[in-house]
C-alpha positions in Angstrom: 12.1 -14.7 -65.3 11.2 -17.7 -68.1 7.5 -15.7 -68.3 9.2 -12.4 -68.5 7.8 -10.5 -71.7 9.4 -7.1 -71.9 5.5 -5.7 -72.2 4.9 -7.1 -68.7 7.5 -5.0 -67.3 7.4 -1.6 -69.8 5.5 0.9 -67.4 3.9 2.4 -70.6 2.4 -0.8 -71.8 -1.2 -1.2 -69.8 -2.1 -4.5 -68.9 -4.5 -6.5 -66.8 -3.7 -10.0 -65.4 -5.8 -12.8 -63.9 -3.7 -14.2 -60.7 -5.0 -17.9 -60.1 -5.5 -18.7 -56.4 -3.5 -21.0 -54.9 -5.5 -24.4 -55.5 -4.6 -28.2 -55.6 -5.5 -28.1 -59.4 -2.4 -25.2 -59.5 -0.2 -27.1 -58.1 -0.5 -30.2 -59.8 0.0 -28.5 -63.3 3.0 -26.6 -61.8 4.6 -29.2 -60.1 6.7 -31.2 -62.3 6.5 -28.8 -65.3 9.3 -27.2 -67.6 9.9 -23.5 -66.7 8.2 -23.2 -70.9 5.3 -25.3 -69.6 4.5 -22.5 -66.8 5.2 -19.6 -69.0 2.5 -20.6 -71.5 0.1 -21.5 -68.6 1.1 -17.8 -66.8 1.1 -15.9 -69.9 -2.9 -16.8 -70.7 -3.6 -15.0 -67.6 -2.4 -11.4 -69.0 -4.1 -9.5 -72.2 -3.6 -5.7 -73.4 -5.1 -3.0 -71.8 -6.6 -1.8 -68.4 -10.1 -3.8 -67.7 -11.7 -2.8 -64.7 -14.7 -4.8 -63.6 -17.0 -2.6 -64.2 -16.3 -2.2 -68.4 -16.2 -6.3 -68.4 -19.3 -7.0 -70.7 -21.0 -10.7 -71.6 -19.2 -12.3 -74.6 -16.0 -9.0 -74.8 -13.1 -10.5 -76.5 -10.0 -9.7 -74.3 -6.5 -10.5 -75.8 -3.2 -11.7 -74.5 0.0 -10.6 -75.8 0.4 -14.2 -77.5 -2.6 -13.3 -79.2 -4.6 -15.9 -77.7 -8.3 -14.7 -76.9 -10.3 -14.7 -73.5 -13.8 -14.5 -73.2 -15.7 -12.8 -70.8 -19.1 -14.3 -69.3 -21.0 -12.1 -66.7 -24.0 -13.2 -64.9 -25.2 -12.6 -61.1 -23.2 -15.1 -59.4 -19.6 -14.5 -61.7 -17.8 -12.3 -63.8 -15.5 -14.7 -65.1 -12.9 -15.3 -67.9 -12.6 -18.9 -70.0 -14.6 -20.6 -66.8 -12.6 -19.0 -64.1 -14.4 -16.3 -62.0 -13.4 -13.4 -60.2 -13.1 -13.6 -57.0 -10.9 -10.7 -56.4 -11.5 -7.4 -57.7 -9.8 -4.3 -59.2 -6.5 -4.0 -57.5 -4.9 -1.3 -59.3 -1.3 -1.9 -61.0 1.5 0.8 -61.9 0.5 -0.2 -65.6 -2.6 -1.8 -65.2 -4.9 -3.6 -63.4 -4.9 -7.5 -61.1 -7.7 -9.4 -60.8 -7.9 -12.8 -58.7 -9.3 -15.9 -60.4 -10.6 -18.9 -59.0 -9.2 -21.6 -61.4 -6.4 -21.6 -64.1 -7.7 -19.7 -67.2 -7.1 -22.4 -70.2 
């Protein structure tokens, strides 16, 4: 509920979010930090609009609703965001789209 943004929830707003993997590096920022603390470290992983694998390009700008801005890097081993890669792919959303990361995006 602290992360709740009423985009996130608003059917007609399309999104696409980057779900970290569990990982010990997770839970050590997690653990012991204010319910603020994890809503700005949640909210980095969620920018406008649909973004399918596929229309990911080297160097596209992606933005979150904070306005912070993501940058994609694609080469044969990674599509990634901000150093994390995807390691999950294209799981369609209601509004949107999830992809599964293998780090924290910061």
């Amino acid at each position: 509920e602290s992360v709740s943004n009423p985009a996130f929830t608003n059917n007609s707003v399309s999104l696409t979010a980057f779900l970290p993997v569990d990982s010990p590096v997770l839970d050590a920022l997690l653990v012991g930090s204010s319910p603020s603390d994890v809503a700005d470290i949640l909210r980095r992983h969620v920018v406008r609009g649909t973004w399918f694998t596929s229309g990911l390009i080297d160097g596209d700008r992606l933005f979150t609703f904070d306005d912070q801005v993501l940058t994609v890097r694609r080469d044969a081993d990674c599509v990634g965001i901000n150093g994390a890669c995807i390691a999950v792919r294209d799981i369609t959303l209601t509004n949107g789209v999830l992809h599964v990361v293998d780090n924290l995006i910061l």
